[in-house]
VEXDOVO-172486 format. One record per atom (N, C-alpha, C): residue in three letters; x, y, z. Coordinates in pm, whole numbers, padded with zeros to 5 digits, always signed. Layout:
ALAXYZ/...
//
This chain:
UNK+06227-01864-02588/UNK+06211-01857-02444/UNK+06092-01769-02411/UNK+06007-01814-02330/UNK+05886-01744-02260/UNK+05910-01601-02216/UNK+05843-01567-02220/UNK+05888-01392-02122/UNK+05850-01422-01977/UNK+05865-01378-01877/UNK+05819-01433-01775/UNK+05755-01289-01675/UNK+05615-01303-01624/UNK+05551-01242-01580/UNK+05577-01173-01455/UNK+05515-01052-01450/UNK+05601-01025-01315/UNK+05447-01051-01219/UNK+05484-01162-01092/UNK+05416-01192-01032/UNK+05408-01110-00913/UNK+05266-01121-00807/UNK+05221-01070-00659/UNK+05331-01176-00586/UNK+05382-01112-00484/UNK+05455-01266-00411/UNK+05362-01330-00335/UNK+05358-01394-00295/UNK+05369-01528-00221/UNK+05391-01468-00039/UNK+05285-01462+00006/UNK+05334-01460+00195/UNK+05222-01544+00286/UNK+05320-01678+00265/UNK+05267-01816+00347/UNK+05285-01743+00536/UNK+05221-01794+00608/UNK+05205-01758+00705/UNK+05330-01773+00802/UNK+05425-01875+00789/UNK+05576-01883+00864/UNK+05615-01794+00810/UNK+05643-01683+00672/UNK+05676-01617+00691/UNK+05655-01467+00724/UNK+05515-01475+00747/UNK+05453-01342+00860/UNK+05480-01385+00991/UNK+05524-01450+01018/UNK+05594-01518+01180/UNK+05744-01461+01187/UNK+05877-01506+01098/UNK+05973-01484+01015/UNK+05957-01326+01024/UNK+05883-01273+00951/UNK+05868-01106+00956/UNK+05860-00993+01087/UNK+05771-01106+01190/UNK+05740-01013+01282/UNK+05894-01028+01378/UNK+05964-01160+01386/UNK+06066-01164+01455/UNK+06179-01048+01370/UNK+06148-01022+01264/UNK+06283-00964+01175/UNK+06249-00809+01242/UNK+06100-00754+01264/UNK+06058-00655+01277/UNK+06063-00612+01437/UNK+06054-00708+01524/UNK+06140-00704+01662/UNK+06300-00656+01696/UNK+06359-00760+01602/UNK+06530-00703+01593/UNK+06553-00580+01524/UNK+06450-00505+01459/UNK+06501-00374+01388/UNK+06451-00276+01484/UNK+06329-00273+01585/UNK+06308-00215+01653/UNK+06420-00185+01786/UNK+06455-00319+01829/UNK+06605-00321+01931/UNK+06690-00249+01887/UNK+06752-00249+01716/UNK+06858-00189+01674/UNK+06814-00024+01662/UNK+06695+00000+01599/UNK+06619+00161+01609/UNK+06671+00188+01723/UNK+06615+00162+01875/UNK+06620+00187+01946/UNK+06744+00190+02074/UNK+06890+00152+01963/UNK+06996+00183+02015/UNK+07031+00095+02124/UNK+06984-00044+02151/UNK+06991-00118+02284/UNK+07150-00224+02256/UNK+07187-00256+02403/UNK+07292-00334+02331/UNK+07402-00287+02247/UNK+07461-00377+02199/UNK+07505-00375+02097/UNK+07493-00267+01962/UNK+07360-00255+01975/UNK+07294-00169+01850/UNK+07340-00048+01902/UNK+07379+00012+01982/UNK+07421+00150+02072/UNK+07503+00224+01960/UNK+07488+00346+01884/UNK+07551+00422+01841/UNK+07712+00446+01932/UNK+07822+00408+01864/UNK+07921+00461+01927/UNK+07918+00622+01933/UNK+07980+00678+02028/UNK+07975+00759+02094/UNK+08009+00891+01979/UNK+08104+00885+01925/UNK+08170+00943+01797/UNK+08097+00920+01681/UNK+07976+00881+01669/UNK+07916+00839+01556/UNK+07836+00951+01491/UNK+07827+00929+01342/UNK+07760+01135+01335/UNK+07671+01105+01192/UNK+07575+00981+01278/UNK+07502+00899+01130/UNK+07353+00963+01173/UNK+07263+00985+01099/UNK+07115+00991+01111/UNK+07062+00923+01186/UNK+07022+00943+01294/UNK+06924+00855+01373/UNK+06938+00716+01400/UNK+07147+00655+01387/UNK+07152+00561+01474/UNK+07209+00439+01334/UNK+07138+00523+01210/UNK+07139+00449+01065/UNK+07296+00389+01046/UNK+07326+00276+01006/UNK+07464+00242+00958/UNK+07476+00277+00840/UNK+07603+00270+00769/UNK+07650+00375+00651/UNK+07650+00202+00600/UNK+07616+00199+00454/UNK+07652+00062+00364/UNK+07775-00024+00418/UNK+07872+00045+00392/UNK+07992-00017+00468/UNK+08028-00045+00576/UNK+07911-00024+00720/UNK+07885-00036+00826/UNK+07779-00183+00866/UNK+07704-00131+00727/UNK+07561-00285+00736/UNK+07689-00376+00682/UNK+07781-00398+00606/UNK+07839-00517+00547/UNK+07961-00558+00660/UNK+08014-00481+00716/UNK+08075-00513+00802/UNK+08021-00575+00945/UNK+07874-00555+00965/UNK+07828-00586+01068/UNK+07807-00721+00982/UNK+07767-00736+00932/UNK+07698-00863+00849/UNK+07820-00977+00875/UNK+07907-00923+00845/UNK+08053-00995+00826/UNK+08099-01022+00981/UNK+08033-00980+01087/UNK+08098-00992+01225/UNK+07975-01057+01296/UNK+07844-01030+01267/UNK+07755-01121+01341/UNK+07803-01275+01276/UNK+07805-01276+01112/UNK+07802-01425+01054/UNK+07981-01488+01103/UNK+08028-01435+01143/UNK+08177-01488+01202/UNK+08112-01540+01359/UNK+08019-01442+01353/UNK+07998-01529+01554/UNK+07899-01637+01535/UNK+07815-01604+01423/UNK+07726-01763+01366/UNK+07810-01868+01363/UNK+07894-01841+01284/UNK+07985-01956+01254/UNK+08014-02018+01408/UNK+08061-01937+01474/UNK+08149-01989+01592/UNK+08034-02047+01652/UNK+07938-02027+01674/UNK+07809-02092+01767/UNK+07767-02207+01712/UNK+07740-02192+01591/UNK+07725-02300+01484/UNK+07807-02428+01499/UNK+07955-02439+01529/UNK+08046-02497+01544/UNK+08011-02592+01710/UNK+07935-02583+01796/UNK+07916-02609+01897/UNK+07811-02710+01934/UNK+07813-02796+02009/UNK+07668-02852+02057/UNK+07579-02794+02020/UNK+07439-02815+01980/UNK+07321-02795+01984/UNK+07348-02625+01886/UNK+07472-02642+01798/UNK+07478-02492+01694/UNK+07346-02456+01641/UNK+07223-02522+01574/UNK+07182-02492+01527/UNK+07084-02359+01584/UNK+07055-02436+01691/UNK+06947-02303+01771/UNK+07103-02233+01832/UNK+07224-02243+01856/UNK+07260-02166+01886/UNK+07338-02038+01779/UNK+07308-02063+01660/UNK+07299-01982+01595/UNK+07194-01863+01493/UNK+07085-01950+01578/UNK+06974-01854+01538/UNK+06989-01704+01587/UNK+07044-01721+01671/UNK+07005-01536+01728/UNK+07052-01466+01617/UNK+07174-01490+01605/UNK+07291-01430+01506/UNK+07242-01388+01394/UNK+07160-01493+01289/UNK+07088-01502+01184/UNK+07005-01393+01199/UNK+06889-01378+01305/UNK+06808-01307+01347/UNK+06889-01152+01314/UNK+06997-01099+01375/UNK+07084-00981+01379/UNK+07077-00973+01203/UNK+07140-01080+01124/UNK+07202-01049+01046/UNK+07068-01031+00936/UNK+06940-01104+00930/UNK+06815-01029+00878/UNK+06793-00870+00937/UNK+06803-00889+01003/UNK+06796-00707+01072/UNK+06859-00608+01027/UNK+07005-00612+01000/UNK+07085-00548+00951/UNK+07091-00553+00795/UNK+07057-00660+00778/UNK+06992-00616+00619/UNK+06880-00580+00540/UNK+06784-00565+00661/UNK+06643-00479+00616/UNK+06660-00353+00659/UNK+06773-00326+00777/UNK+06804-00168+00796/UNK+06896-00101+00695/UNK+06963-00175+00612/UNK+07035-00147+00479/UNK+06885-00090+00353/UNK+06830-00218+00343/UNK+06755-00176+00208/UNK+06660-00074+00273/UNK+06613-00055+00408/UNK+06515+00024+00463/UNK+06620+00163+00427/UNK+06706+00200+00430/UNK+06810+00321+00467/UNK+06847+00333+00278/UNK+06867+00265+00249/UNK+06955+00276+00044/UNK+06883+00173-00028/UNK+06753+00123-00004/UNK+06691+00028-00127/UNK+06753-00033-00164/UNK+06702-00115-00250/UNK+06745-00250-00316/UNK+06655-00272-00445/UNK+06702-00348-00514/UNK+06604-00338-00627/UNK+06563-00478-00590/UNK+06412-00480-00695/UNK+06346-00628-00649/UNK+06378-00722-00750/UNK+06373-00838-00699/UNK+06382-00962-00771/UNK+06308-00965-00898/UNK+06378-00963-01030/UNK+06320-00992-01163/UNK+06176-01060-01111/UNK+06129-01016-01222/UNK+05975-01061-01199/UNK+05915-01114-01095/UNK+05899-00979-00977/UNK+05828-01001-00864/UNK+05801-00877-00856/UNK+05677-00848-00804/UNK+05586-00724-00786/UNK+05602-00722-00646/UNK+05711-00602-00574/UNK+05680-00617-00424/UNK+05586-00472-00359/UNK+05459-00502-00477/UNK+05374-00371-00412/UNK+05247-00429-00432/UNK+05245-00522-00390/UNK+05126-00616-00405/UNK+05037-00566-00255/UNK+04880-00615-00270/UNK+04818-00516-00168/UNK+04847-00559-00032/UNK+04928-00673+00022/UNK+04949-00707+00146/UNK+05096-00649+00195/UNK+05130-00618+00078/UNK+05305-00563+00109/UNK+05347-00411+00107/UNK+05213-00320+00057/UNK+05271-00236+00000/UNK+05364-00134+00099/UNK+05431-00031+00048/UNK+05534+00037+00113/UNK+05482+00154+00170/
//
């Protein structure tokens, strides 16, 4: 078996489109609006969800996907949801990292951190 190289990724232009919408919904959630509102009793860093907070949100936006999904015209009516649930999982790896995908370099010069 080959060894396999660790490659630069790949960023086609839908998904610098894709990015900037993901980078809109993390700013709403930063900024505590909505939904994203720190409960009142909350005693997290700057608004941050605790791991078990990002998976549980994950688990309650994709229950309301579902339900929208289920409806006339679901498909766009479950985009928002999707939208939330990219958000909440770049405020996870943004907050506790993630490791990267076997052989992918995500410090390539358009990405770096």
């Amino acid at each position: 078996m080959a060894e396999l190289m660790n490659k630069v990724p790949v960023r086609p232009a839908s998904r610098n489109v894709v990015y900037s919408i993901i980078d809109g919904e993390r700013d709403y959630q930063d900024a505590g609006e909505g939904n994203a509102a720190p409960h009142p009793d909350a005693q997290r860093r700057n608004g941050a969800l605790s791991p078990g907070e990002c998976l549980l949100c994950i688990e309650q936006i994709a229950a309301e996907a579902r339900a929208a999904w289920y409806k006339p015209d679901g498909q766009a009516a479950m985009a928002p949801f999707m939208r939330k649930i990219a958000g909440v999982s770049v405020q996870f790896m943004e907050n506790y990292t993630a490791p990267p995908r076997a052989c992918h370099d995500p410090l390539s010069p358009d990405t770096s951190l």
